[in-house]
C-alpha positions in Angstrom: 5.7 21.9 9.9 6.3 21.2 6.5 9.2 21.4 4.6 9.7 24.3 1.7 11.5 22.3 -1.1 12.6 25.8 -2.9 16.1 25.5 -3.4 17.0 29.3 -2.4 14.2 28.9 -0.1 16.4 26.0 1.4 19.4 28.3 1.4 17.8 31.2 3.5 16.3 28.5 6.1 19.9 27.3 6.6 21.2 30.4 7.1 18.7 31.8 9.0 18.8 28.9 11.6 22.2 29.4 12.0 21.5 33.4 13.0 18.8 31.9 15.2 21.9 29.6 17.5 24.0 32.2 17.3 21.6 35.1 18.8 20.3 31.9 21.1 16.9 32.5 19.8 16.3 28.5 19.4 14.7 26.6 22.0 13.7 23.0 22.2 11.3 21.1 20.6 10.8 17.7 22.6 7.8 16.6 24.2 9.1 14.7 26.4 13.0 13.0 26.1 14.0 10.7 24.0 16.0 8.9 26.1 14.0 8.5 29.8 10.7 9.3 28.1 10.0 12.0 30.9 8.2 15.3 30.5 11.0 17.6 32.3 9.7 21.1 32.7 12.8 22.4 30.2 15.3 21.4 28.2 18.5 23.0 28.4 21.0 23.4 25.8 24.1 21.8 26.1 26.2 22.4 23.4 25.6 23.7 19.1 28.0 22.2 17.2 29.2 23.5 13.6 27.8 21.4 10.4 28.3 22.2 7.2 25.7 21.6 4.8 25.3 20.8 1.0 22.4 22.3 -0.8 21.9 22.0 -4.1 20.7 25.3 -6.3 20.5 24.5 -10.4 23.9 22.3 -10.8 25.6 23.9 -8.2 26.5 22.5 -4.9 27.1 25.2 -2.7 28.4 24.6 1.2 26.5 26.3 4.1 27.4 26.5 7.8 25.0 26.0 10.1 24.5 24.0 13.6 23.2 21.3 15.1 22.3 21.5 19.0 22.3 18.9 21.9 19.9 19.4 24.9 20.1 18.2 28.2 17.5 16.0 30.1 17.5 17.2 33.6 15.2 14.4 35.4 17.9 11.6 33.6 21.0 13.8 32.7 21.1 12.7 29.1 21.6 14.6 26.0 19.7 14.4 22.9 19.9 16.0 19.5 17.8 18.1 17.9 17.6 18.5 14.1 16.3 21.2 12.1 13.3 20.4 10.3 16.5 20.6 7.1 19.0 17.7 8.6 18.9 14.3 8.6 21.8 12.4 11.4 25.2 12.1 9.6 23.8 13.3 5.8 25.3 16.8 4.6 22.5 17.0 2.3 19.2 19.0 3.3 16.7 16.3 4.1 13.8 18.1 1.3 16.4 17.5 -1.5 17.0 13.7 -0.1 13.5 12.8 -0.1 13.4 14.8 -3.8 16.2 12.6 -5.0 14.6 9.5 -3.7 11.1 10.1 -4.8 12.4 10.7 -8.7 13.9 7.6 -8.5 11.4 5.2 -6.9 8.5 6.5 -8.5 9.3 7.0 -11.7 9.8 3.5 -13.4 12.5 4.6 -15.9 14.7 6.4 -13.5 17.9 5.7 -13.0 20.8 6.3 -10.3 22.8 7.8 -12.7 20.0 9.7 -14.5 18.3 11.1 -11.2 21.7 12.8 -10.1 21.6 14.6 -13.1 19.7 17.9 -14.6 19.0 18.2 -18.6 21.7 15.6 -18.5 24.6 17.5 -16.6 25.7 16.8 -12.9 25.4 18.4 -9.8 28.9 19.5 -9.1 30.5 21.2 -6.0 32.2 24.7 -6.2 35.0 23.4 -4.6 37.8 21.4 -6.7 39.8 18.5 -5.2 43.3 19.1 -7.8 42.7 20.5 -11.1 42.3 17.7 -12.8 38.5 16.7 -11.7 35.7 18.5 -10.5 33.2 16.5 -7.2 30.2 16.0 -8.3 26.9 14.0 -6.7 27.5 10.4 -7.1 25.0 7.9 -7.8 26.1 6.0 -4.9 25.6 9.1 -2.5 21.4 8.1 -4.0 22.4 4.5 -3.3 23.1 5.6 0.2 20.3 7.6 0.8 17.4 4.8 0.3 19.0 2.4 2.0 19.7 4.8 5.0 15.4 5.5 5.0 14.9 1.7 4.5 16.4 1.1 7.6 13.8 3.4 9.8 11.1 0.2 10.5 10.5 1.3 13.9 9.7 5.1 12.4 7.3 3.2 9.9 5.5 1.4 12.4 4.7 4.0 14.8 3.7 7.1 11.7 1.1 4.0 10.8 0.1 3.5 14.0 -0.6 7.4 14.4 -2.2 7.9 11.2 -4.6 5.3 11.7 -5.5 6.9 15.2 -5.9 10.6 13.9 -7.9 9.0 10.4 -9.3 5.3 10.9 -10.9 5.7 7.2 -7.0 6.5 6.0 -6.0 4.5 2.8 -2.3 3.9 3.3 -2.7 1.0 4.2 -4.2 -0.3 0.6 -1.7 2.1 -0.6 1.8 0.7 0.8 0.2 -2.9 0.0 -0.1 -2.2 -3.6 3.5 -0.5 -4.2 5.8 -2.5 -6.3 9.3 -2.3 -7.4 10.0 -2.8 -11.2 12.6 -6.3 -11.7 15.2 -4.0 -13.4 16.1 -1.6 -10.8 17.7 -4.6 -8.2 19.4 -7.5 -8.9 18.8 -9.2 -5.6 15.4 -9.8 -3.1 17.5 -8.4 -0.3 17.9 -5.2 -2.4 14.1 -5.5 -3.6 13.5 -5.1 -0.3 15.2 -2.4 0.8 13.6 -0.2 -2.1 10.4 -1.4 -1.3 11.0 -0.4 2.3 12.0 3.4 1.5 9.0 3.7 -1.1 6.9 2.6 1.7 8.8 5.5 3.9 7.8 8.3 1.2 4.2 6.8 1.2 3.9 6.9 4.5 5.4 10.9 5.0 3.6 12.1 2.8 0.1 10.6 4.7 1.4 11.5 8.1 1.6 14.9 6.8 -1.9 15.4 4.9 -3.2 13.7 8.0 -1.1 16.1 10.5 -2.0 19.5 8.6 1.8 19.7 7.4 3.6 17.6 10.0 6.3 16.0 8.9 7.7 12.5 10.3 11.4 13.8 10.1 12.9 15.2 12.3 11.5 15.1 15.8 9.1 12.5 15.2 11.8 10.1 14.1 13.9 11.4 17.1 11.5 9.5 19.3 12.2 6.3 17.8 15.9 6.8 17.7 15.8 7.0 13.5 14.9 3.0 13.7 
């Protein structure tokens, strides 16, 4: 469904998914598996590994363990992972306060990196200290990172579209990801253009997918079924 953006709301869904592995309370999610594309009659869990994740509350950010799980295909033996409707594949960040980050800074013509990792011009810095000298903080790269990780998800594009245009023929995305542009000072390149063009088209096209879906989001499971292409 869709995703609370709260910050202590995040926090609590965190560690209450966490409460929910440990008392085995979880149970799949798949329609059918990824992998053989088969409708098995259950899923069963085959391992929950620990992950630590980063959430950010004011200008703190705070660590939080939690899990993710892997389930096992019984008609093709494979294993698949499911995310919480929180994670994103290899990003320690909570997927709400990615697509946040990314928003500010795509849609709003005079953001910058620098200026979008920041609040009433401080950083977002970890509890944690590497030596006493310097403090971790979010890095503009880490935003960097982030759109060009969502640029890359053509596949998961396509097919939301696709859907969309099914469950709404009348649907304006279309018009809408045709008309987005990308002002000339925040790339230097056409490849780069692209890429930022590519992840506004993403947030475009989540944020139809769910007003068309009553609250569905495209992330996580939906994206599972295209292998986050």
């Amino acid at each position: 469904m869709g995703i609370n953006h709260s910050e202590h709301d995040l926090l609590q869904q965190v560690k209450e998914y966490e409460q929910r592995i440990l008392h085995r309370e979880i149970t799949c999610h798949f329609s059918f598996c990824p992998k053989c594309h088969c409708v098995p009659p259950v899923f069963k869990l085959h391992e929950a590994r620990s992950r630590i994740f980063l959430v950010v509350v004011l200008n703190v950010i705070q660590k939080i363990n939690s899990f993710i799980t892997r389930w096992k295909c019984p008609i093709c033996g494979s294993t698949s992972t499911l995310y919480p409707e929180f994670a994103l594949p290899y990003k320690r960040y909570t997927l709400p306060q990615i697509l946040n980050f990314s928003s500010q800074y795509l849609e709003d013509d005079d953001q910058t990196y620098r200026k979008t990792v920041t609040k009433d011009n401080a950083e977002f810095y970890h509890t944690e200290k590497f030596d006493e000298q310097s403090t971790p903080v979010l890095a503009h790269s880490t935003l960097h990172h982030w759109i060009t990780s969502f640029a890359k998800l053509l596949k998961t594009i396509t097919l939301a579209l696709n859907y969309i245009k099914q469950k709404d023929p009348n649907t304006g995305i279309f018009r809408k990801v045709a008309a987005l542009v990308i002002p000339s000072k925040k790339y230097r390149s056409e490849f780069r253009r692209k890429i930022l063009l590519k992840c506004r088209e993403l947030l475009c096209v989540e944020r139809e997918f769910s007003r068309v879906f009553d609250g569905f989001s495209i992330f996580p499971n939906f994206a599972t079924t295209t292998n986050w292409k």
